[in-house]
C-alpha positions in Angstrom: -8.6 -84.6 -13.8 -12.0 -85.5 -15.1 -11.8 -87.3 -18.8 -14.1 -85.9 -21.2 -15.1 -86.3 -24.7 -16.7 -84.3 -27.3 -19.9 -86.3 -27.9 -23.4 -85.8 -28.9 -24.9 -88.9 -27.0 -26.6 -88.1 -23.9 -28.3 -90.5 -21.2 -30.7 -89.4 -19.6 -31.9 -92.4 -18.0 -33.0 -92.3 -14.6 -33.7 -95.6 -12.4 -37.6 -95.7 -10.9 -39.0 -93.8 -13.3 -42.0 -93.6 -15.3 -43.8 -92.0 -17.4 -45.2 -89.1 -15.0 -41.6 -88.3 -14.0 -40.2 -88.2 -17.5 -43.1 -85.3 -18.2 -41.6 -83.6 -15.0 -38.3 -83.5 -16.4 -38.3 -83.1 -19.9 -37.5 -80.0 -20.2 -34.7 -79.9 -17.9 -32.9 -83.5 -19.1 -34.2 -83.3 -23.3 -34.8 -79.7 -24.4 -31.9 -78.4 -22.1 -29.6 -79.7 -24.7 -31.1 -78.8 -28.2 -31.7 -82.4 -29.6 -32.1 -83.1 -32.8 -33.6 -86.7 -31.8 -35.7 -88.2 -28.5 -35.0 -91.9 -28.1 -38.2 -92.7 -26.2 -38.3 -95.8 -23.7 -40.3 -95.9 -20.8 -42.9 -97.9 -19.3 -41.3 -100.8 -17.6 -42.2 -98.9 -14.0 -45.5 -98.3 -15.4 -46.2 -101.5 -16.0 -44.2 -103.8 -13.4 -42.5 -101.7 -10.8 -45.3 -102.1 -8.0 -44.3 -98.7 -5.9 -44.6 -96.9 -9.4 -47.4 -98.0 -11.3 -49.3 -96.1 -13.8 -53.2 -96.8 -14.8 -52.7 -97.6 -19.1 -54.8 -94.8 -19.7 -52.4 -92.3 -18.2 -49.6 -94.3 -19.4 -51.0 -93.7 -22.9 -51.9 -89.9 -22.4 -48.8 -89.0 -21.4 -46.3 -91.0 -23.7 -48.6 -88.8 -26.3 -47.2 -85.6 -24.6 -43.7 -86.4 -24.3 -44.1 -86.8 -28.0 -46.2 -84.2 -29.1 -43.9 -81.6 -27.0 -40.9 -83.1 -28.4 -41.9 -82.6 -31.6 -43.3 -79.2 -31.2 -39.6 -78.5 -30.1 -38.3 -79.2 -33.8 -37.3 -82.2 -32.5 -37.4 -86.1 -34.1 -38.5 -89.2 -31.9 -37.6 -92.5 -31.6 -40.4 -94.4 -29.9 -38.8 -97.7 -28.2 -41.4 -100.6 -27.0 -40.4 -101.8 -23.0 -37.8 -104.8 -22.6 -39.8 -108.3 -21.5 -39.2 -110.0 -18.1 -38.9 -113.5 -16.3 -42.4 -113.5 -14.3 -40.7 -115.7 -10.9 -37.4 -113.0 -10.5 -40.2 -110.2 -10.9 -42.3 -111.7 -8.3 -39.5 -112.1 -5.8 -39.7 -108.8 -5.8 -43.2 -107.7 -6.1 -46.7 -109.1 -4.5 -48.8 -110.1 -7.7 -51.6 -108.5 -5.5 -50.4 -105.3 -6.1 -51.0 -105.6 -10.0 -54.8 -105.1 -9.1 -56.0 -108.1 -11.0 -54.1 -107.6 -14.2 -51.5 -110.1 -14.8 -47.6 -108.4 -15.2 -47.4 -109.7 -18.9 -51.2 -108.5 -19.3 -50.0 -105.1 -18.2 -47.0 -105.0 -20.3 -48.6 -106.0 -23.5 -50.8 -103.4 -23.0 -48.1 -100.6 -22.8 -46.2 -102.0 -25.4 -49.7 -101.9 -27.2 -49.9 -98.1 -26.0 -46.5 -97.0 -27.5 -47.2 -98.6 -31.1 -50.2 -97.1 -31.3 -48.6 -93.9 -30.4 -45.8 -94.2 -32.9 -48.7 -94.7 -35.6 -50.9 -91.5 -34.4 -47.6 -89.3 -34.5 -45.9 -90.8 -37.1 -42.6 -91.5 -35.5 -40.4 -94.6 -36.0 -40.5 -97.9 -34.0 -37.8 -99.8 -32.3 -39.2 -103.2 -31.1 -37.0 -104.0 -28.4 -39.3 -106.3 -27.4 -40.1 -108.4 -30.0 -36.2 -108.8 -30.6 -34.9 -109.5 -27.1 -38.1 -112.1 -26.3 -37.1 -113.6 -29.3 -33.1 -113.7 -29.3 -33.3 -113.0 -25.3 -33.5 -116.8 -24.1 -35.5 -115.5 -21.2 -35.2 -117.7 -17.9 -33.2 -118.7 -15.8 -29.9 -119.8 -18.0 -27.0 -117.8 -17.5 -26.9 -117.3 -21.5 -30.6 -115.0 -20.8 -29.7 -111.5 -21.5 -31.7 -110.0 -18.5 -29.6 -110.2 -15.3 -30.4 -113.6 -13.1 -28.7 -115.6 -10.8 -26.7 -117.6 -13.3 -25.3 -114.7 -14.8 -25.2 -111.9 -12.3 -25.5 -113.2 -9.1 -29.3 -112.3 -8.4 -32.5 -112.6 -9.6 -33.7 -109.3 -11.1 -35.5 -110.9 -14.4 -36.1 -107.0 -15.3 -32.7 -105.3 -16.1 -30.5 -106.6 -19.1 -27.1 -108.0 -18.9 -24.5 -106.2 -21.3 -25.3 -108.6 -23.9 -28.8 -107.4 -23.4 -27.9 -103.9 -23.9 -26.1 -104.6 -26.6 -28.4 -105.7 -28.7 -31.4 -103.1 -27.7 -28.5 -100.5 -28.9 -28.2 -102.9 -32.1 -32.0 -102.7 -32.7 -32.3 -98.8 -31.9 -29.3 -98.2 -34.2 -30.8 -100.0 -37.2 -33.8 -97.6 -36.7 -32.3 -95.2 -37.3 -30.6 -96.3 -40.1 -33.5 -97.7 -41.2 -35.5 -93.7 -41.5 -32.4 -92.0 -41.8 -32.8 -90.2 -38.4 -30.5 -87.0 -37.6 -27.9 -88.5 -35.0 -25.7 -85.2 -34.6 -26.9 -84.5 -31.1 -28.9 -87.5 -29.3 -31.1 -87.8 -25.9 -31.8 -91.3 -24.8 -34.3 -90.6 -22.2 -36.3 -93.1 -20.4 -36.0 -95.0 -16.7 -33.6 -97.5 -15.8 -33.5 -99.6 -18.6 -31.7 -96.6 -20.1 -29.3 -95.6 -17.2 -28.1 -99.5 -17.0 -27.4 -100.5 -13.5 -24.8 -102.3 -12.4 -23.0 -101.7 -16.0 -19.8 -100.3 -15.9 -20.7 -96.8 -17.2 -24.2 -96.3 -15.7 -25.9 -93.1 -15.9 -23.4 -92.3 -18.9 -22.8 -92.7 -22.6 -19.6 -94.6 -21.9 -19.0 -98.3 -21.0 -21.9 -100.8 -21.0 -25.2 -99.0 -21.3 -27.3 -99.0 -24.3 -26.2 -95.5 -24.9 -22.7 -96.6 -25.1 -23.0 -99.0 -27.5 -25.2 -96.8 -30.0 -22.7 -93.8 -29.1 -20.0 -96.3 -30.6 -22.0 -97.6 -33.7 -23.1 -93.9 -34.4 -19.5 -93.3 -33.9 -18.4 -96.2 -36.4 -20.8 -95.0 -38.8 -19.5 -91.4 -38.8 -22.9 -90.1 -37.5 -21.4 -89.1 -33.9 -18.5 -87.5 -32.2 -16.7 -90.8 -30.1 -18.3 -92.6 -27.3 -20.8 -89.9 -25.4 -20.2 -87.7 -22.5 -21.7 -88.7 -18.8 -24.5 -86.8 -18.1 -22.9 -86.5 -14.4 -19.9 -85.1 -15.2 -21.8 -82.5 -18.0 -23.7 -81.2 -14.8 -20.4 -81.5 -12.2 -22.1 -84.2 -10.4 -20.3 -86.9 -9.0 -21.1 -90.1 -10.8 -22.2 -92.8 -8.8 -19.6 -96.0 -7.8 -20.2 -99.0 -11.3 -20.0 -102.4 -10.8 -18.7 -104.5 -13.8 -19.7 -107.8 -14.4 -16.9 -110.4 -14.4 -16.0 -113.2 -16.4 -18.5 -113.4 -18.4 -17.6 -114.3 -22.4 -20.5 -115.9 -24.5 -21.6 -116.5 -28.1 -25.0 -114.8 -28.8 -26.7 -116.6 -31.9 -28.2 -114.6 -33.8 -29.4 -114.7 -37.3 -28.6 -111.8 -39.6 -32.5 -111.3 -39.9 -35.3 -111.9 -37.8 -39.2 -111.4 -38.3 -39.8 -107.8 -36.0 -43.1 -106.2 -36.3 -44.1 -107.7 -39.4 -40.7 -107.2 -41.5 -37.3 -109.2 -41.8 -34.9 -107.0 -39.1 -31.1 -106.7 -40.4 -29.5 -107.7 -37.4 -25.8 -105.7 -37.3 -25.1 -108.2 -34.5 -25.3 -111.4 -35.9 -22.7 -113.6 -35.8 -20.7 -111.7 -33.3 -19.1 -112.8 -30.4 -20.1 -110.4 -27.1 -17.1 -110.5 -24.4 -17.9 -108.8 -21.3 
């Protein structure tokens, strides 16, 4: 018999897509379920997936209409900035050629650039996952780096976070929210793959190691939220697809209980604690 819970955390991440498939599906993966809040975080296809790239003026144009028709629904957003990356994993992966002149890290400045600016024009808070994980993030090639690499998962991705990576982009998205006193009742956390976390135990779902899970259990700590979030898959009788957990792997992230984000001293609710995963 299929466990479920009663939960207001949805994710509605899907792997390989950006910003022009998030406009075709809005409707059917945000409105659907009568949101009171849109966390927003796309772009990382946009900017570095080389079979899914997006020019930065379309980028920008329509990360401007998944706002503006979110908000026209009576609905709040949360506007995330895109994860960094380790340059060698991503170009095991993908011909720099294919950038068409623009450095990877020129590209995503540029959309994290793009989503800022948005969050000013529309007045809608800012999480800066990027600022926090490039700083706390230890980026390379050590197996404490919280994207996925060989020393600590077995491959080099350099794109997709480990759970201690997750983790703390749920950390920094929670303290948003805190932060503008955002309505948390019923929540949407749509975006691309960063969202659905691969290879997390859970992924696709609001339970286990995905962002989603971890702010489904802070919302749920704060009272804000009903337990740990329902799977998307099993809300529309789909079968879930197979999770693979990462083993072994127990570390101490350091981090301060404030850290310099966008200009301001960030409360950390992480710091000081001990991830095991």
């Amino acid at each position: 018999m299929t466990k479920t819970f009663d939960s207001r955390i949805i994710n509605a991440g899907v792997g390989g897509n950006n910003s022009r498939a998030l406009l075709e599906r809005i409707v059917r993966d945000v409105f659907s379920y009568y949101p009171d809040l849109m966390i927003l975080m796309v772009g990382t296809n946009d900017a570095l997936n080389s079979g899914a790239l997006v020019p930065l003026e379309e980028y920008a144009a329509n990360l401007d209409a998944l706002v503006a028709r979110t908000l026209q629904a009576h609905c709040k957003v949360l506007l995330a900035t895109v994860a960094p990356f380790h340059l060698p994993a991503l170009l095991a992966r993908h011909q720099i050629e294919s950038y068409g002149g623009f450095h990877p890290s020129e590209r995503l400045a540029a959309i994290n650039d793009a989503i800022k600016s948005c969050a000013r024009k529309r007045g809608v808070p800012l999480a800066d996952v990027n600022t926090v994980l490039s700083v706390l993030g230890n980026i390379g090639e050590d197996a404490t780096c919280l994207l996925r690499n060989t020393a600590n998962a077995g491959m080099a991705d350099g794109v997709h976070p480990t759970a201690g990576g997750y983790a703390l982009i749920a950390d920094v998205i929670y303290q948003t929210i805190l932060d503008h006193n955002l309505p948390a009742s019923k929540v949407v956390c749509f975006g691309d793959s960063i969202t659905f976390g691969p290879r997390m135990e859970g992924e696709g779902s609001a339970i286990g190691l995905t962002y989603p899970a971890r702010l489904a259990a802070l919302l749920h700590r704060a009272g804000q939220a009903d337990f740990h979030g329902t799977p998307r898959y099993e809300e529309e009788n789909r079968e879930r697809p197979a999770t693979h957990r990462d083993e072994g792997i127990v570390f101490q992230i350091d981090i301060p209980a404030e850290i310099s984000c966008a200009g301001r001293n960030l409360t950390n609710p992480a710091a000081s604690r001990i991830h095991k995963y």
